[in-house]
C-alpha positions as CSV (number, residue, x, y, z in Angstrom):
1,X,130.9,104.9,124.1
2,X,127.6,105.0,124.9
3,X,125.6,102.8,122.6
4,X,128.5,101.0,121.2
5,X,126.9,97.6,121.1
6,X,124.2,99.7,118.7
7,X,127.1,101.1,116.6
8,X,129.2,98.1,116.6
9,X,126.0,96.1,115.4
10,X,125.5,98.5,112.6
11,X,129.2,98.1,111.5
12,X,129.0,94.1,111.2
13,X,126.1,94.6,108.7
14,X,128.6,96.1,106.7
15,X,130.9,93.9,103.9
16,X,134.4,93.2,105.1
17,X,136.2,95.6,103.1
18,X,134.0,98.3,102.6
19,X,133.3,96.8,99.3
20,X,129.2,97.5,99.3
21,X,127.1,99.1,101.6
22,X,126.2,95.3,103.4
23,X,127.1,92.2,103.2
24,X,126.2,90.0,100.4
25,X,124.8,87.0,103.3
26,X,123.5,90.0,105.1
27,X,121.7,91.7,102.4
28,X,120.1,87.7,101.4
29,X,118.8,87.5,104.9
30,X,116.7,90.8,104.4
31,X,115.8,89.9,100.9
32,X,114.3,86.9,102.6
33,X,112.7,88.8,105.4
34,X,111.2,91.0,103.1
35,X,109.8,88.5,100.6
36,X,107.9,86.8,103.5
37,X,106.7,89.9,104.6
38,X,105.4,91.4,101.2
39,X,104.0,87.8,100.0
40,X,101.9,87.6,103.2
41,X,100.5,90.9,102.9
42,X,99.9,90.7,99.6
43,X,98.3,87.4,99.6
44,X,96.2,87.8,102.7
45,X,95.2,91.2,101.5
46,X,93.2,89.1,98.5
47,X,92.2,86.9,100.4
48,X,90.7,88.6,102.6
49,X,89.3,91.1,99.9
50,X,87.9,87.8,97.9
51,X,86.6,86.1,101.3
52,X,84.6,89.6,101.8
53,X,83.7,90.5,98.3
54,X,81.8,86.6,97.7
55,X,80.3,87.1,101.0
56,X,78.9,90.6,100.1
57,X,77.8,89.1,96.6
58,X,76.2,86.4,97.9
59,X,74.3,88.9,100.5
60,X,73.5,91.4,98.6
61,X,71.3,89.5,95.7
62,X,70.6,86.5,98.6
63,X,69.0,87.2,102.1
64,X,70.5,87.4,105.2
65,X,67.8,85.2,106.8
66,X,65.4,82.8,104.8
67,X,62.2,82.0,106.7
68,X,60.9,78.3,105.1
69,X,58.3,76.1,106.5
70,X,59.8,72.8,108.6
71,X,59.4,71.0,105.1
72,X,61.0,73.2,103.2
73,X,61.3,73.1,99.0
74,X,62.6,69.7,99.4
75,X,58.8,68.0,99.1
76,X,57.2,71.6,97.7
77,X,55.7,72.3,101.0
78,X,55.1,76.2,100.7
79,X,53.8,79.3,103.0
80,X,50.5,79.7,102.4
81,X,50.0,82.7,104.9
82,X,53.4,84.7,103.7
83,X,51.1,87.7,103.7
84,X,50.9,87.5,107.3
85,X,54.1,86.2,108.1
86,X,55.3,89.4,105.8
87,X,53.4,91.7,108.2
88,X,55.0,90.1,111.4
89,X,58.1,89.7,110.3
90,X,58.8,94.1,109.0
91,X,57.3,95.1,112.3
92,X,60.5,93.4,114.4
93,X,63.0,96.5,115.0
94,X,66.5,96.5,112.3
95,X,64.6,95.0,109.8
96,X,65.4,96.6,106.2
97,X,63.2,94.4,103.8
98,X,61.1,91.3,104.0
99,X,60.3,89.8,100.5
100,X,58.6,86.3,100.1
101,X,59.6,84.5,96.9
102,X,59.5,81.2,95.0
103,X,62.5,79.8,93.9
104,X,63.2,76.4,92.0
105,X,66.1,75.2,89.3
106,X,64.9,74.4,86.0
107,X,66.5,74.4,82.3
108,X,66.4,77.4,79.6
109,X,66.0,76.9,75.8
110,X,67.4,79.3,73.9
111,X,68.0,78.6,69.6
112,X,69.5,75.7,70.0
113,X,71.1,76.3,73.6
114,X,70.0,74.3,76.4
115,X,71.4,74.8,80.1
116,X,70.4,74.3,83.5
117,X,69.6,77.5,85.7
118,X,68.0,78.9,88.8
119,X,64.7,80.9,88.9
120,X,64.0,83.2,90.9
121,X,60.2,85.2,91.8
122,X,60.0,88.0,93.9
123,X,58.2,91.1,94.1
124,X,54.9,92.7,92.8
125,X,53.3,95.8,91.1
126,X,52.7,97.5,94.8
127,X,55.6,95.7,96.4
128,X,58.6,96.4,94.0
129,X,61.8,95.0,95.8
130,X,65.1,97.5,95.7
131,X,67.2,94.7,96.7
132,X,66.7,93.3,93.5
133,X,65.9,96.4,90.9
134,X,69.4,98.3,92.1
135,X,71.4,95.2,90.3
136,X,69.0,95.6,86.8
137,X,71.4,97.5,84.3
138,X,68.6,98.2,81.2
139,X,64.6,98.6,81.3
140,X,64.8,98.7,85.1
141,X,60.5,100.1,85.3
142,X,59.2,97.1,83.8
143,X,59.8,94.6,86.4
144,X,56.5,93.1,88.0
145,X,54.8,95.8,85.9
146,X,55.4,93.7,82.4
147,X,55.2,90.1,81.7
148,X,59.1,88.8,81.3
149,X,62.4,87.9,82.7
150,X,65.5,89.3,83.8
151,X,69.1,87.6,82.6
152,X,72.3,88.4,83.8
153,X,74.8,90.1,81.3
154,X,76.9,87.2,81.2
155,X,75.1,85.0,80.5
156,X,72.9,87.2,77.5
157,X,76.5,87.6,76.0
158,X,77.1,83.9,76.3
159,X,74.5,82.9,74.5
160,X,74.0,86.0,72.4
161,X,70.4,87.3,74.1
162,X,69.0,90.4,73.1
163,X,66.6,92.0,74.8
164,X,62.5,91.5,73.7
165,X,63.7,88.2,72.7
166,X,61.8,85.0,74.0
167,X,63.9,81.8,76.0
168,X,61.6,79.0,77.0
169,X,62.1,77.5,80.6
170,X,61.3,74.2,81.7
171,X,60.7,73.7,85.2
172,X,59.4,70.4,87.4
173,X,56.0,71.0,88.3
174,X,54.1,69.3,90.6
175,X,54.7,66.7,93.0
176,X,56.5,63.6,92.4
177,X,54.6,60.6,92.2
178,X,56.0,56.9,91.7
179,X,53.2,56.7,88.0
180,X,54.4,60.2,86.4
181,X,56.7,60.9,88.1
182,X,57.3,65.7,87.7
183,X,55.2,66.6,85.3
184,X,57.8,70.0,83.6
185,X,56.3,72.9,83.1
186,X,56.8,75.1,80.2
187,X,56.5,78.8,79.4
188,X,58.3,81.4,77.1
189,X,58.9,84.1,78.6
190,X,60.2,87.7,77.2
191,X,63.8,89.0,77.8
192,X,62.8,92.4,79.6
193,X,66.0,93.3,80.2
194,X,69.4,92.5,82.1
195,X,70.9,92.3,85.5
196,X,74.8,92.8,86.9
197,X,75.6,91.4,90.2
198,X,79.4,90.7,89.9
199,X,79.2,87.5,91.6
200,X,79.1,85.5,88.2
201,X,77.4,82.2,89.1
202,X,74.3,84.6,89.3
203,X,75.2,86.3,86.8
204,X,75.1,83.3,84.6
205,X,72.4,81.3,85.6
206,X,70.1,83.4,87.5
207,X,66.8,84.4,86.0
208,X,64.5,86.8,87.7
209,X,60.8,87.5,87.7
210,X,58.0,88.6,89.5
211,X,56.3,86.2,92.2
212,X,53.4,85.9,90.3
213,X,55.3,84.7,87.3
214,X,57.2,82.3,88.9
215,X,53.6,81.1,90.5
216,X,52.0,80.6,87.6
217,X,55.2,79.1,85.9
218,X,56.0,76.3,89.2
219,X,51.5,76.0,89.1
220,X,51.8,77.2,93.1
221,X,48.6,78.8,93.8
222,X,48.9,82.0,95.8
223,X,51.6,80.9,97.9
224,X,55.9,82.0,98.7
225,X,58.7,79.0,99.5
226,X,60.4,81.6,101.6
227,X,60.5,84.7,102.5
228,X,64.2,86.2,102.1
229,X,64.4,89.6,105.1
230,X,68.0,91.7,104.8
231,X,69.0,93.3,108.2
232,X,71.2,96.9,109.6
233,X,73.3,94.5,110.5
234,X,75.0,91.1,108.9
235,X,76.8,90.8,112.1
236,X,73.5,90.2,114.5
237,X,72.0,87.9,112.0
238,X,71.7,84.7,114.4
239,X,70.7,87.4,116.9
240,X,67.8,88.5,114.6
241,X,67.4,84.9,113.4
242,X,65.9,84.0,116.9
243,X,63.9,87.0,117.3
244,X,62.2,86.4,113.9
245,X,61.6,82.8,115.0
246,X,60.0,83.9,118.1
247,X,57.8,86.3,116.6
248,X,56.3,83.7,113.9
249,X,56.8,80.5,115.7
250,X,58.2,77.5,115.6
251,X,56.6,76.2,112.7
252,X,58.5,77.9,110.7
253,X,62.6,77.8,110.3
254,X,64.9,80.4,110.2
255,X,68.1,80.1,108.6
256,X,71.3,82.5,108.5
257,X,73.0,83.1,104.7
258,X,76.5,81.6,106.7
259,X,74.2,78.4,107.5
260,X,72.7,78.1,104.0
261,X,76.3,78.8,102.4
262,X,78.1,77.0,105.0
263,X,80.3,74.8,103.2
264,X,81.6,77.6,100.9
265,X,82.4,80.5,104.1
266,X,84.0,77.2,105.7
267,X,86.1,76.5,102.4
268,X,87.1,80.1,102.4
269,X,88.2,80.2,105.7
270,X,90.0,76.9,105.2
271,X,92.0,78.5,102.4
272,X,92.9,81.5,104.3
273,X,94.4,79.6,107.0
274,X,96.4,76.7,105.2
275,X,98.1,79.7,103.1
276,X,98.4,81.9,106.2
277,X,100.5,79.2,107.6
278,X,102.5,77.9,104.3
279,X,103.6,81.5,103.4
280,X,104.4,81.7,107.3
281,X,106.8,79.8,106.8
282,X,108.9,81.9,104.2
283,X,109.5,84.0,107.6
284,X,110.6,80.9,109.4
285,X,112.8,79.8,106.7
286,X,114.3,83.2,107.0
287,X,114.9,83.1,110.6
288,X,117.4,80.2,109.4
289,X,119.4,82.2,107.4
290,X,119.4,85.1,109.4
291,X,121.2,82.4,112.2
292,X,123.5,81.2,109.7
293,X,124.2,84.6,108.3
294,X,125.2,85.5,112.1
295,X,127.3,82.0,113.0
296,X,129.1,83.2,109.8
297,X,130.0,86.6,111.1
298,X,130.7,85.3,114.6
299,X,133.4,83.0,112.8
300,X,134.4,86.3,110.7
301,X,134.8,88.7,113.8
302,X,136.5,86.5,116.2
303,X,139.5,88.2,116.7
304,X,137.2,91.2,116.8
305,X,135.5,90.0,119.6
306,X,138.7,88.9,121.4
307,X,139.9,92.2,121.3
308,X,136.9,93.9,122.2
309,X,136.7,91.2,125.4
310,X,140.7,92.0,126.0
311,X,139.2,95.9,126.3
312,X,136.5,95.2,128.7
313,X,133.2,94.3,126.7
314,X,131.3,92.3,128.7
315,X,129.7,88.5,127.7
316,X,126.5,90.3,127.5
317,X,127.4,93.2,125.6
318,X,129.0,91.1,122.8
319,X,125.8,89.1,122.8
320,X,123.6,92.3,122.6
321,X,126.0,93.6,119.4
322,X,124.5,90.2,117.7
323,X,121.1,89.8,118.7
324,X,120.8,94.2,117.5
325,X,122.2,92.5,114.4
326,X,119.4,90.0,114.3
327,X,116.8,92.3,114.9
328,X,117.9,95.1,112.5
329,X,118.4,92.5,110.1
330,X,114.6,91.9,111.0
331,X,113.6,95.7,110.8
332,X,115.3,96.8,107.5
333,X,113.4,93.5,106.0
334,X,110.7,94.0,107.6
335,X,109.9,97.5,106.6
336,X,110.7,97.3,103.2
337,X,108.2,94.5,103.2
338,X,105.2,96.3,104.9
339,X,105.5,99.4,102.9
340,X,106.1,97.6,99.2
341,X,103.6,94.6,100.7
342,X,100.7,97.6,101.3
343,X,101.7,99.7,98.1
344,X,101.2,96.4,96.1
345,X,97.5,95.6,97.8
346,X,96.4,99.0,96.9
347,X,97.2,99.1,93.1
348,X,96.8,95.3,92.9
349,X,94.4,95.9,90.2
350,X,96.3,97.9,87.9
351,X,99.5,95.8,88.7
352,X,97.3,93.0,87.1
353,X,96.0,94.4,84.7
354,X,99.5,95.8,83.5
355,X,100.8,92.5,83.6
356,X,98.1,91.3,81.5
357,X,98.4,93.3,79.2
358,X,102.6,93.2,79.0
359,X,101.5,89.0,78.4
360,X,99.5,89.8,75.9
361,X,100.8,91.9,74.2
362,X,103.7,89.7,74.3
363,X,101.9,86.8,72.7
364,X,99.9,88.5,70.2
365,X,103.4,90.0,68.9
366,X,104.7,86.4,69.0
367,X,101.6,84.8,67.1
368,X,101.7,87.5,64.4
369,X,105.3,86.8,63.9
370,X,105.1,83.6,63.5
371,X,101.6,82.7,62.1
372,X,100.4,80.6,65.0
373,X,96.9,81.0,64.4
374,X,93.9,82.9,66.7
375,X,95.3,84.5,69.9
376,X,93.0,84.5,72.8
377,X,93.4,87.1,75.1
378,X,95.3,86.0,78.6
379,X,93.4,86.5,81.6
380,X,94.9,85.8,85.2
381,X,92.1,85.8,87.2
382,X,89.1,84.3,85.4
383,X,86.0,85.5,86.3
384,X,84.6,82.0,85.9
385,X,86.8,80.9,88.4
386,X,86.9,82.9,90.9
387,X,83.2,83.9,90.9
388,X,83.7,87.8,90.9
389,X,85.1,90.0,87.8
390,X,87.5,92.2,89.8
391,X,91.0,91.8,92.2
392,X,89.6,93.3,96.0
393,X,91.9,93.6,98.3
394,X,91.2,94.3,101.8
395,X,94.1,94.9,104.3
396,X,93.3,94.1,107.5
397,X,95.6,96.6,109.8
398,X,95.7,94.3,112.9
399,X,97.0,91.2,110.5
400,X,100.0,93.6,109.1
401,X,100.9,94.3,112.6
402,X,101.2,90.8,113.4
403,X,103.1,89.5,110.5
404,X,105.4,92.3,111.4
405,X,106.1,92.0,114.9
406,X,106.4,88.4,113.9
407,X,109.3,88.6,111.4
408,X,111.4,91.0,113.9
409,X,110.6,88.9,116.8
410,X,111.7,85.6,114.7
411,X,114.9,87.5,113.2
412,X,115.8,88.8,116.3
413,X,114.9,85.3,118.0
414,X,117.4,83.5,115.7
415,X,120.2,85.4,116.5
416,X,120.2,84.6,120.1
417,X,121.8,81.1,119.7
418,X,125.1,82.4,117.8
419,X,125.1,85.7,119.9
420,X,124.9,83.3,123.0
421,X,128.3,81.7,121.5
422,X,129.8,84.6,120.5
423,X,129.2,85.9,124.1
424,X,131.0,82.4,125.5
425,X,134.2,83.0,123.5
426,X,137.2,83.6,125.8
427,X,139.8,86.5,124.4
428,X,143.0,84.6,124.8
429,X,142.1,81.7,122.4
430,X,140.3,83.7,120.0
431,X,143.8,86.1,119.2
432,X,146.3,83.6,119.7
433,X,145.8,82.0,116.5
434,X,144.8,85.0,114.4
């Protein structure tokens, strides 16, 4: 026959007798196979959706490069000329916005609710920013135009904030001296309406307000700490970093969103890579098994592979019949993993959300029953947590080939060593004592 080393490799996947379509050690090295597989997808699919969906947060309510005098906010040193700098700065080409602002942490005072925060002041009447008005969710025409702040939802429904209602900030004003030390300054400021950026440290602790506001609150003068510009392109920001610094000199620095969130990108990356390699090594493990799974069935066939030798198989085709074991071993596995690990990623969501749900209902059942007390809802992936308030996925097509290729090439690598002894076996010895 032809292909009988394919054939014959198909037939030792089967049980001994016929008794189930494969063999119980055969069908627990696919299991395996396939659990590596769909737990990498799966879990580098978030990852790699959370890594991107932070990262877009971050840019799209942050700027992709913040131009601050040498300085910087650490001593109060400002940009008195941010007009100009402005000017310079929108006539360089892929440029989308440039938007100087004042920023500075401070505390809020609401009822009897004190918490720190970070404010925010950009924009004016003529110079309205989109980047900021397309996250405001309610009484989006009165910013710069009305006296007032902007909270995010989460944190009005923290504290129970409705809108036209007053909060008193406290900022440090001034500059430190070794007598007074920051003199704070205090103003109360009207709840114009609220903002919703997903990403929920801003959407906690964020307060926004027009430049002028946030001038008058920090007692500035007509001056900007930075001045935040958004690019086409987040890939060619160190690219347009120098171009900017060029065009406004080297008084002034330039700094990319990766720089001024390095720390966090860094830690994400980290993450991704330490859990790349643990759940890697669910595949390893399985290449293990798969070799015992074969030894096992080399032991089992022996007097078929005497008589197959006795018939004129050659070393290498007896070899070939358990490495195609191996590797088919590593296909069925595989493939079952890839389509399950992708069907998972994409209805993640509502997989969650189901389970949620199947938990709570659960325990609110049980509480009921029993009289346990208040049941407070379950929640697997805590917004305040994880930073956003969804499950993203994002499969990355070249990292699913990869993790494939990898778990055949593995499965099919560990069968070499028992297929190699299988091959060795002389036909004599292996019938006489069957």
């Amino acid at each position: 026959m032809k292909f009988f080393e394919l054939f014959v490799g198909f037939r030792y996947l089967k049980s001994k007798k016929a008794q189930g379509f494969i063999s119980f050690n055969t069908l627990l090295s696919v299991l395996i196979v396939f659990i590596g597989v769909f737990i990498l997808i799966v879990v580098l699919s978030v990852m790699n959706g959370f890594q991107g969906q932070i990262k877009n947060k971050i840019l799209d309510v942050d700027s992709h490069i913040v131009v601050s005098t040498l300085a910087g906010e650490i001593d109060g040193a400002a940009i008195k000329n941010y007009r100009d700098i402005t000017d310079k700065i929108r006539k360089i080409d892929s440029v989308v916005s440039v938007n100087p602002y004042v920023q500075g942490q401070g505390l809020f005072r609401f009822k009897r609710n004190i918490g720190p925060i970070m404010i925010r002041g950009m924009g004016s009447k003529d110079d309205i920013p989109e980047d900021i008005t397309k996250f405001i969710t309610s009484n989006k025409k009165a910013f710069c135009l009305e006296k007032g702040i902007y909270i995010g939802e989460e944190m009005a429904s923290n504290y129970g904030i409705k809108p036209g209602q007053q909060i008193e900030l406290i900022v440090p004003k001034g500059r430190l001296t070794a007598l007074t030390g920051i003199t704070p300054g205090i103003g109360r400021y009207k709840v114009l309406g609220f903002f919703k950026t997903g990403y929920y440290d801003f959407d906690t602790k964020l307060i926004m307000m027009s430049l002028a506001d946030s001038q008058s609150l920090f007692s500035l003068g007509d001056v900007a700490y930075s001045i935040g510009v958004k690019i086409d392109d987040i890939y060619k920001m160190n690219k347009m970093a120098s171009l900017i610094q060029s065009a406004i000199g080297f008084e002034y620095v330039t700094m990319t969103a990766e720089q001024r969130n390095h720390n966090l990108f860094y830690a994400l990356k980290l993450e991704k890579l330490i859990m790349t390699v643990i759940l890697f090594l669910v595949i390893v493990a399985s290449g293990f098994t798969i070799m015992g799974t074969i030894v096992m069935v080399v032991m089992e066939k022996r007097r078929a592979i005497g008589i197959l030798k006795s018939m004129g198989a050659k070393p290498s085709s007896i070899m070939i019949i358990f490495v195609l074991e191996g590797f088919l071993i590593g296909v069925i596995g595989t493939f079952l993993g890839v389509v399950l690990g992708l069907a998972a990623s994409l209805n993640l969501e509502a997989i969650i959300i189901w389970i949620e749900d199947a938990i709570n209902g659960v325990m609110g059942y049980a509480y009921n029953l029993f009289d346990l007390g208040v049941f407070y809802r379950v929640s697997i992936v805590p917004t305040n947590v994880y930073y956003i308030d969804s499950i993203p996925t994002e499969i990355s097509p070249e990292f699913v080939v990869f993790i494939a290729a990898s778990a055949i090439f593995l499965s099919t690598f560990a069968a070499i060593f028992p297929a190699w002894q299988a091959s060795r076996q002389k036909p004599v010895e292996t019938i006489r004592y069957e």
